[in-house]
Structures are given as C-alpha cells and as structure tokens.
C-alpha positions in Angstrom: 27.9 -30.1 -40.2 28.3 -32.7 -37.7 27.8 -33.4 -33.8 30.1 -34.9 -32.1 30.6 -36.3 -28.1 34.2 -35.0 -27.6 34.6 -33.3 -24.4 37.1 -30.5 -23.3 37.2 -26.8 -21.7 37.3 -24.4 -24.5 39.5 -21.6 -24.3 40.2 -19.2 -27.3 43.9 -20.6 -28.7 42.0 -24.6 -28.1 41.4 -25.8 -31.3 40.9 -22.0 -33.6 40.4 -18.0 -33.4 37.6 -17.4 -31.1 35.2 -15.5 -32.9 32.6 -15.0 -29.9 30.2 -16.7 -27.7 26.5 -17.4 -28.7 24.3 -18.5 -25.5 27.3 -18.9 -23.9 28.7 -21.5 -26.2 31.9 -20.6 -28.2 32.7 -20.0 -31.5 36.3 -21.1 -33.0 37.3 -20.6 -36.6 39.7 -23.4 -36.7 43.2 -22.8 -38.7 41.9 -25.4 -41.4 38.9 -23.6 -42.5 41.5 -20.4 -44.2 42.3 -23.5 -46.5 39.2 -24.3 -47.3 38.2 -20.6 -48.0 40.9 -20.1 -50.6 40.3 -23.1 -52.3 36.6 -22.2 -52.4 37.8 -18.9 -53.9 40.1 -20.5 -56.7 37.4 -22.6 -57.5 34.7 -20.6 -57.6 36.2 -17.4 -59.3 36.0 -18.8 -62.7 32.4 -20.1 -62.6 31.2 -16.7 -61.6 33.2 -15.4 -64.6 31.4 -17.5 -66.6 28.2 -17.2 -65.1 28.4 -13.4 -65.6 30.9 -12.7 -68.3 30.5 -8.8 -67.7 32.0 -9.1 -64.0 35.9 -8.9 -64.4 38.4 -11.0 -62.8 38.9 -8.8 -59.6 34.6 -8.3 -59.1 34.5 -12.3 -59.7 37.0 -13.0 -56.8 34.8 -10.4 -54.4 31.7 -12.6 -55.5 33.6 -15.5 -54.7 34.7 -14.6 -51.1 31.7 -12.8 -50.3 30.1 -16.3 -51.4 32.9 -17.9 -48.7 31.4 -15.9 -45.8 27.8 -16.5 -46.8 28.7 -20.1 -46.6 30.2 -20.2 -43.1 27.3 -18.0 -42.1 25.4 -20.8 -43.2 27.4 -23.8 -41.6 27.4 -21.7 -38.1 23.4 -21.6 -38.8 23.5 -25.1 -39.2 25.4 -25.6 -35.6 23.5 -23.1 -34.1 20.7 -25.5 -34.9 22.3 -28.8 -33.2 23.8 -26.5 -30.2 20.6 -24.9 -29.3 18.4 -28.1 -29.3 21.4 -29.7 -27.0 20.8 -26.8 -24.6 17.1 -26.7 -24.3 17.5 -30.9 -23.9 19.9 -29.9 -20.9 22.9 -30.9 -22.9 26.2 -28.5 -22.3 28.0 -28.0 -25.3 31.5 -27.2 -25.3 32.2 -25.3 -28.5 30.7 -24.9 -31.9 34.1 -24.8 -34.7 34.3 -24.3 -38.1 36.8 -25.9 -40.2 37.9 -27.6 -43.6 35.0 -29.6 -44.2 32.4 -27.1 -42.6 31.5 -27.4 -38.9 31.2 -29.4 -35.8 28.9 -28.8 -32.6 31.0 -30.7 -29.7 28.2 -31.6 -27.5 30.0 -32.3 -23.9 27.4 -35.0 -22.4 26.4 -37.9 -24.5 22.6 -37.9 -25.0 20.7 -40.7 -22.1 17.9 -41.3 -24.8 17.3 -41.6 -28.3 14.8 -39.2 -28.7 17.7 -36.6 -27.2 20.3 -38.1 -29.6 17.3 -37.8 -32.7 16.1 -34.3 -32.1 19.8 -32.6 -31.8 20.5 -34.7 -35.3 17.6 -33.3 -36.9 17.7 -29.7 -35.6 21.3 -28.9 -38.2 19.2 -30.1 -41.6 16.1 -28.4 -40.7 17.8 -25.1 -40.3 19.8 -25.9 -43.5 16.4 -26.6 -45.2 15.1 -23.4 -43.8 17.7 -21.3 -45.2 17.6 -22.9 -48.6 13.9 -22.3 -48.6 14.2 -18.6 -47.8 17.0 -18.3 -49.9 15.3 -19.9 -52.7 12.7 -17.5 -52.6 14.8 -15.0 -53.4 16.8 -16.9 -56.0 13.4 -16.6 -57.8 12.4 -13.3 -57.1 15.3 -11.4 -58.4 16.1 -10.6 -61.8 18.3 -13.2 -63.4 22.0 -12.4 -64.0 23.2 -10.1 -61.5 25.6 -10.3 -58.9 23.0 -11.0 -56.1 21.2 -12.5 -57.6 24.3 -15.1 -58.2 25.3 -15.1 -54.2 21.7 -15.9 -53.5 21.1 -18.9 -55.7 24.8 -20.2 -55.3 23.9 -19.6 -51.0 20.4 -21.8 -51.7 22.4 -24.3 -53.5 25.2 -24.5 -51.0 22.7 -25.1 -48.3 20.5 -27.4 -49.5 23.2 -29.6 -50.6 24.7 -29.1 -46.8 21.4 -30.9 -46.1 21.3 -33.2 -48.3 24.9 -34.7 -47.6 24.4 -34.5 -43.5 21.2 -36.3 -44.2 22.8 -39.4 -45.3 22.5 -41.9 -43.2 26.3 -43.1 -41.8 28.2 -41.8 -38.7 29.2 -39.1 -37.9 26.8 -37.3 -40.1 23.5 -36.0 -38.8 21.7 -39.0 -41.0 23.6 -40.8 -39.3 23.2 -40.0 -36.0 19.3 -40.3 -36.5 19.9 -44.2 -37.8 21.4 -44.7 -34.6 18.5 -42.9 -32.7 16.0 -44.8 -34.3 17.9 -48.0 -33.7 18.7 -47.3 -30.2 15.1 -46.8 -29.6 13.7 -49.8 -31.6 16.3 -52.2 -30.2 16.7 -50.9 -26.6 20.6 -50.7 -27.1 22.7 -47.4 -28.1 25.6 -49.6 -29.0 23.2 -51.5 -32.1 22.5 -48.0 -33.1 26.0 -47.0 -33.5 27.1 -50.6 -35.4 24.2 -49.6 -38.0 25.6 -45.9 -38.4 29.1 -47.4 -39.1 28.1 -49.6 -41.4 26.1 -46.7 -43.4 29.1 -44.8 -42.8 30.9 -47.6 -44.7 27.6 -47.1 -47.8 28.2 -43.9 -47.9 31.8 -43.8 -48.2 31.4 -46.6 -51.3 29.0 -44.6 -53.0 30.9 -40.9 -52.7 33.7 -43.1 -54.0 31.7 -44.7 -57.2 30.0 -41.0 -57.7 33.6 -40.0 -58.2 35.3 -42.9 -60.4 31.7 -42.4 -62.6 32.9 -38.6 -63.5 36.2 -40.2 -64.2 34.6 -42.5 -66.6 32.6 -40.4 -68.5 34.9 -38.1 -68.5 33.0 -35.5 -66.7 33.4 -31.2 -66.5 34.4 -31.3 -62.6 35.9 -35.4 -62.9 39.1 -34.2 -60.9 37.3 -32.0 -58.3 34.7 -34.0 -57.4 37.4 -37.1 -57.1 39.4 -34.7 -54.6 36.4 -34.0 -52.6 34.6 -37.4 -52.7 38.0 -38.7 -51.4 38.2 -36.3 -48.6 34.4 -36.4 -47.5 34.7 -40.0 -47.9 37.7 -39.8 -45.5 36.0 -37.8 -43.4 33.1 -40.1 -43.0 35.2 -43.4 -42.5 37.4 -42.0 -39.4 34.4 -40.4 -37.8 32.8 -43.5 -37.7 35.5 -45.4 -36.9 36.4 -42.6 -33.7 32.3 -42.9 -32.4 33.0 -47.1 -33.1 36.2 -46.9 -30.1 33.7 -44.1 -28.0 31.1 -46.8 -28.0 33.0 -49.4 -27.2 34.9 -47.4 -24.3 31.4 -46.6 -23.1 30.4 -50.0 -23.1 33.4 -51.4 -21.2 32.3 -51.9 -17.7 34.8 -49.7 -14.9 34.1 -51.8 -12.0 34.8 -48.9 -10.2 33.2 -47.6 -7.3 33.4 -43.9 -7.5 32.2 -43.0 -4.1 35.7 -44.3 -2.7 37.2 -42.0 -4.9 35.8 -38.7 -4.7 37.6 -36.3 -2.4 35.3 -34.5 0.5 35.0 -30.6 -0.4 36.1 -27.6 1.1 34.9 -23.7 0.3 36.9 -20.9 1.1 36.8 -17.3 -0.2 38.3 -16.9 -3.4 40.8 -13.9 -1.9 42.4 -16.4 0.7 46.0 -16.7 0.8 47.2 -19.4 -1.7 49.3 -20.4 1.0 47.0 -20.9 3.5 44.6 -22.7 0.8 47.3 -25.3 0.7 47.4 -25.7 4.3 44.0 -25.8 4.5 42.9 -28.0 1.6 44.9 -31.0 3.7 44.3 -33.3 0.3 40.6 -32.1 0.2 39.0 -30.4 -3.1 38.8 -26.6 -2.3 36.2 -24.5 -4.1 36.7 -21.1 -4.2 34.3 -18.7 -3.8 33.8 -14.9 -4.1 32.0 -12.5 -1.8 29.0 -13.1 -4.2 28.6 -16.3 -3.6 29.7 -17.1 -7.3 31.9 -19.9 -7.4 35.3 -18.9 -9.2 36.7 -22.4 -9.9 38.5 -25.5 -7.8 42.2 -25.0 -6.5 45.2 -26.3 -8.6 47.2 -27.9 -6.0 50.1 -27.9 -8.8 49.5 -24.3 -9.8 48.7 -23.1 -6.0 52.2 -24.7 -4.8 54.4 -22.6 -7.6 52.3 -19.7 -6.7 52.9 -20.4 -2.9 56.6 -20.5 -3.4 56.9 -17.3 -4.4 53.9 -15.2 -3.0 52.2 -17.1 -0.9 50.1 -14.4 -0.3 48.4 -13.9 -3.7 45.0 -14.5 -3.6 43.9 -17.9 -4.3 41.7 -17.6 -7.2 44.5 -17.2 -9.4 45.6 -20.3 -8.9 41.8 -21.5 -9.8 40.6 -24.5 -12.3 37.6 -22.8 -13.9 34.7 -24.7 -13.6 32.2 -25.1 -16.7 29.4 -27.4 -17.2 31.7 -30.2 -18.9 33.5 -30.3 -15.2 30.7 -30.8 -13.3 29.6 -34.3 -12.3 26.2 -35.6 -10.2 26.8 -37.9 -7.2 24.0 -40.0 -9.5 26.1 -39.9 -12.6 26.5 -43.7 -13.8 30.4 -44.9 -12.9 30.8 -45.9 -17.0 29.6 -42.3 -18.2 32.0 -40.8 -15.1 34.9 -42.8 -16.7 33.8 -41.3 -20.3 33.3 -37.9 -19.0 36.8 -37.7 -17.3 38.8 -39.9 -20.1 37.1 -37.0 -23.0 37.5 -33.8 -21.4 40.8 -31.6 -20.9 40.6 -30.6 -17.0 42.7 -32.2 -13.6 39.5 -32.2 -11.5 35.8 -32.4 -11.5 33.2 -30.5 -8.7 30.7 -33.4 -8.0 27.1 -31.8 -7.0 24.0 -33.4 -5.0 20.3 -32.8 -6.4 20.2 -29.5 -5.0 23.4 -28.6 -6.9 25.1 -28.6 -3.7 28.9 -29.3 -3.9 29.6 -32.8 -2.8 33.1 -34.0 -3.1 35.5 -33.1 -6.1 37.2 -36.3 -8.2 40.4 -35.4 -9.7 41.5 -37.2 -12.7 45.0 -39.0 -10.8 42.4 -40.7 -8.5 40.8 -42.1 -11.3 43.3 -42.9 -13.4 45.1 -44.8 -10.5 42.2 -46.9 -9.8 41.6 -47.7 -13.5 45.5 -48.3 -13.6 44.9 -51.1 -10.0 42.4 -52.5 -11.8 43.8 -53.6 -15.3 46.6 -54.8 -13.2 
C-alpha cells in the first residue's frame, strides 16, 4: 500500500515466498503477512456469522479466508498499479511484497522529477478506487444476504478504505508521497517536499491515535481493535517517515567524490572461459561475461571465481557470475550523490557502468567506494 526507494537484487528466499514474476518484477509473500491472514480470519469469522446467521461456524471461516485472498488480490492490484507506472516512467522496480500491513512496491531508482514521484503515488489509489467501483456495482446488483454477495461488499469496502488510508497525506503513504510531489515541484526542492510529508506523517499518526482513544471513550463495539490497529498503522506511518527523513538527508549530503577515478576499466570474455583463466585475465579489471548470444550473463565474483579456481579452475566462468539487473546498472552520467545512494541501498559487490548507447564502460565495485567515502570522512 506503499512505495518505497529501497534498493536490492531480489531473489526468492530475500525478504518472502516468491510467488511469481509480473513484467518481470517479482512477487514475495513476506513471512509477516500468514500473521496478518489469521488474524483477519479470527476477526472476521464472527461478523460473517452474524451477518448471515444461517452460515455455520466452519462456512463462516471459508468466507473469511476466501475474504483474506480477495484482499491480497486486491493489495497486489494496488502495487501492480505503482509498479507499472514506475516502469512505463523508466523506473526499475525491484520487487512488489506483501506483508502484515498490506503491500509495498520497492521502486529501485528514486524518481528525477516530481511529476515521476506524483504519478507513481497516484497510480496505487486509482486502481483501489477502480476496484471498489467495480466491486460496488456488484455489491448492489446481487441479492442481499448471500455469501457473495457478503465477499463482494466486504471486497468494495476493503478497497475503498485501502484508498482512503494511502490517500492521507504523510510519508510513506501514497498521500503522502503526492504532498511531497507537489511540494517538490512548487518549491524547486525534493528535500522541502519530504519535511512536509513527515510532518503529515506526524498528523496522521495524532489523529489514528485520537480516532482510537475516542472508541475508548465512548466505549465503542470495536474500542480494543481499532486501538491495536491505530497503534500499529500509526507505527507504521512514524518509522516510515522517519526511514525516507535519514534517505533524504543521505541524499542530500554532498560525496565529494569523483567517481570517474573510481570506476574500474571493463573486460568481456565468453561466459564458458575457464574461471581460472578469468582471474588471470581480469588483472583487477571488471569482467563481464558473455554468452555465445551476445546476452550478457552477469560480472565476475573475484571472491566466488578464486574458491571456484582452487578447486576446478576449469569450471566455466559464469558460475562464478554476479547477475546483473537493472538496480546494478549505473550511467557514466549518473549524478556522484545518487551513485553513493544507489550503491549504499542496494544488496550487490559491483555495479556494470554503461555509456548512452548502453555500451559497458567500466564496472565500480562497492570496496572502491566505500574506501573513498571511508578517505574522505577521515
């Protein structure tokens, strides 16, 4: 239900089960969200039992974990939304995973403009509007009473408030994230838009906190659920702004760095070479590795290439490969500060840097980097 900058390589056991790969982009059902589903169950098996006193206990908990799905159907909807938007913008995203609180679309390069930053907000909410359009339709087309027409209405509900609580307007939220957009581009400076979504972030957190103490007070039906979730979505809204607060700031802190001086020159070799003569040949050059295809497998581990060597040196040298993805892949134009970010965020040794004409150009590995950032606070 939210986007987020975080960068990383995705791989299946990273963060949840992989459940598949739409457009390319992965799917993760994090470990937290089977929490979340059998609380949703517990909680929602007695109000369809007393929304439809003729369904038993066993038929109410099927209603109320088909109701489960039909809501992370509805979250990945909502993801799918911000993820395709990022991709038509030219933004890579890493991964799209659902957890506790819903879902997350971990967009790998932070957006250059705020009309990027606004239209990749939006897309989530409009989807969840969509659905709880369509699905209100058929919330009042069926006959009152039944058991779909229940999941129907109780799936228009869900996502309408989905887009109602994204909507509001504090980080990390999608409301949030369009605040900042329409900051950025009013005051000419991303880090003013991200001070104004923390301090909605801080609004909303005060008012999902009075919302809650008010049902405590008048002693409301649902005062001690909607305390326990007000507490954690008010959680949840506090440490994500406070986590895109230290991104901003990191991205704001000048490097003083000259990449150029950094970046290793490039070498391709076939991606069946000998891992030991890749060694020999790499000479403290970055190797890509290429198949017969001209498909580029990935850059050499030097650490995983010398265990390999040691043992069969004549293994071919792809399996001693760093896949690259579009998270690893940097542009001999990129600005030093969003290098830094890039290689601070994401979860890979080395990065293939490309010219214009997506040429490979040099390849920086993160030791460099880290040593010169290392000279330099010293």
């Amino acid at each position: 239900m939210a986007t987020t900058s975080r960068h990383g390589r995705a791989e299946p056991g990273d963060g949840g089960l992989l459940l598949g790969r739409i457009a390319g982009v992965p799917v993760l059902l994090s470990p937290s969200w089977w929490v979340g589903a059998v609380l949703i169950v517990l909680l929602y098996t007695p109000l369809v039992a007393r929304i439809l006193p003729q369904a038993g206990v066993w038929l109410s908990a099927l209603l109320a974990a088909m109701f489960t799905v039909l809501l992370a159907g509805s979250v990945l909807l909502h993801e799918l939304g911000h993820c395709i938007a990022a991709l038509r913008l030219g933004l890579p995203v890493r991964r799209i995973r659902l957890f506790l609180l819903g879902g997350i679309s971990e967009i790998s390069r932070t957006p250059a403009r705020p009309g990027q930053e606004g239209l990749v907000a939006a897309a989530g909410p409009a989807v969840s509007v969509v659905l709880a359009a369509v699905t209100g339709l058929g919330w009042f087309a069926l006959s009152p009473g039944g058991a779909v027409w229940l999941l129907v209405a109780q799936t228009c509900v869900a996502n309408l408030a989905v887009a109602v609580f994204n909507l509001l307007p504090g980080l990390p939220l999608d409301g949030g994230r369009m605040l900042r957009a329409l900051t950025w581009r009013l005051s000419g400076h991303r880090g003013a838009g991200t001070t104004a979504g923390v301090v909605g972030a801080g609004g909303v957190a005060a008012g999902l906190l009075i919302w809650a103490m008010l049902g405590l007070l008048h002693d409301a039906e649902d005062q001690w659920l909607r305390l326990g979730v007000c507490l954690l979505m008010a959680w949840f809204v506090v440490a994500g702004a406070g986590a895109e607060r230290s991104a901003e700031q990191r991205r704001g802190r000048p490097s003083g760095i000259e990449l150029g001086e950094l970046v290793r020159p490039v070498l391709q070799l076939p991606a069946e070479s000998p891992v030991g003569d890749a060694l020999l040949a790499a000479a403290g050059r970055g190797v890509v590795l290429v198949r017969a295809d001209g498909i580029a497998v990935g850059l050499l581990d030097q650490t995983s290439a010398e265990r390999l060597a040691t043992h069969t040196p004549y293994e071919p040298a792809e399996r001693a490969a760093e896949p690259v993805g579009p998270e690893t892949i940097l542009l001999d134009t990129d600005p030093p500060d969003e290098v830094v970010e890039r290689v601070q965020d994401v979860l890979a040794w080395q990065f293939l840097v490309i010219d214009q004409q997506g040429r490979p150009s040099g390849v920086l590995r993160r030791e460099d980097l880290r040593s010169a950032l290392r000279a330099r606070r010293g």
